[in-house]
N, C-alpha and C positions, 0 to 999 in steps of 0.2 A: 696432529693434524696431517693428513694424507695427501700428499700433491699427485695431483689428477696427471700434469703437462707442464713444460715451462718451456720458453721460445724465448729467442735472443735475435732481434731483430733490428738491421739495419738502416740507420737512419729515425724520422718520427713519422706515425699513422698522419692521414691526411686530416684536419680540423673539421668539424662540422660545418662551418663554412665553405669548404670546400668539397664536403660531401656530394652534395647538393643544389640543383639548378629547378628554378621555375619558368616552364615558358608557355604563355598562353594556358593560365592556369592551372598548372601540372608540373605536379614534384618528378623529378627524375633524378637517379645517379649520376655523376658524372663520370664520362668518358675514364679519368686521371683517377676516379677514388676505387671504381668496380675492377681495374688493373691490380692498385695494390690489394683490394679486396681478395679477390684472387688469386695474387702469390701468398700471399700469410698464410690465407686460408689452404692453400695448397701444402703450404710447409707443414702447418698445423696438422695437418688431415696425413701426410706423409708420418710425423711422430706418434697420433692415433693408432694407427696401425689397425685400422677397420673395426675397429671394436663398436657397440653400438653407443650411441648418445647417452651419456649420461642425466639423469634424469629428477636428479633431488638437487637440493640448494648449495650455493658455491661460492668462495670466496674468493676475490680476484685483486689480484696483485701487480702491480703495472708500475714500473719504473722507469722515467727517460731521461736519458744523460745526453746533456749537450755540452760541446764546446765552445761556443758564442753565449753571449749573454744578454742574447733577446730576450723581451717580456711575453710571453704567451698565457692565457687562460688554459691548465692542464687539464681541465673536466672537456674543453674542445676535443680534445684526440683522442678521448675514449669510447666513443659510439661507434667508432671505426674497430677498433679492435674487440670491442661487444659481438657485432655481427658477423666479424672472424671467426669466432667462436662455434656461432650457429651453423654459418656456412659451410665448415668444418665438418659439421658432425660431432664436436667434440660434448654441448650441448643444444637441450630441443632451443632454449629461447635464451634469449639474455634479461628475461625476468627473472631465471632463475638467479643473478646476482642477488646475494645477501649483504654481503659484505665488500664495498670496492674501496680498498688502499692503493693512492694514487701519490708518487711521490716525484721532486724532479731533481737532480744534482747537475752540477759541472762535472766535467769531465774531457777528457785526452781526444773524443772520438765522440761523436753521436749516435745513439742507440735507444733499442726499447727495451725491456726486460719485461716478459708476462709469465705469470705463475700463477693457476688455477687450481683451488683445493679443495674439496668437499669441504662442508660449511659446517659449523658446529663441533669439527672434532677437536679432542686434543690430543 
């Protein structure tokens, strides 16, 4: 299997919960999520190196280590780092996931770990 990118990322993606504000009937980004939106994506798109979007099926890999031992829902924090992706450039959509391995540990430090791979190989 071919890794497309892999990012090592500070801290956890913003939750879908807090993706997201309704006011007067209208979904909007928020302020706090289009921020981090925008450095990933920028780190992202810096490791790309302008290449153009990839454009067949992908398998994603996403790992977060925390040091606390809060309860979180980890399918929250991944639509955040979906749309990094697109943002990116790195792919056209995040339909093109096929495959999302989503894992969480303890750990010394808080972080993310994504690793994106063309889908199907071995």
């Amino acid at each position: 299997m071919k890794k497309l990118i892999t990012l090592e990322l500070e801290g956890l993606p913003p939750t879908i919960n807090h993706l997201y504000r309704t006011f007067r009937n209208r979904r909007y980004k928020t302020a706090k999520a289009q921020a981090y939106q925008e450095t990933v994506s920028g780190k992202l798109r810096c490791k790309w190196e302008s290449k153009p979007p990839y454009l067949e099926p992908i398998e994603l890999r996403i790992t977060f280590i925390t040091k606390d031992k809060r309860r979180w829902d980890i399918d929250n924090r991944v639509k955040a780092l979906q749309d990094c992706l697109s943002m990116a450039g790195i792919i056209k959509d995040d339909k093109q996931v096929n495959i999302l391995h989503v894992e969480r540990h303890a750990g010394k430090k808080t972080a993310t770990y994504i690793d994106v791979y063309r889908s199907g190989e071995e």
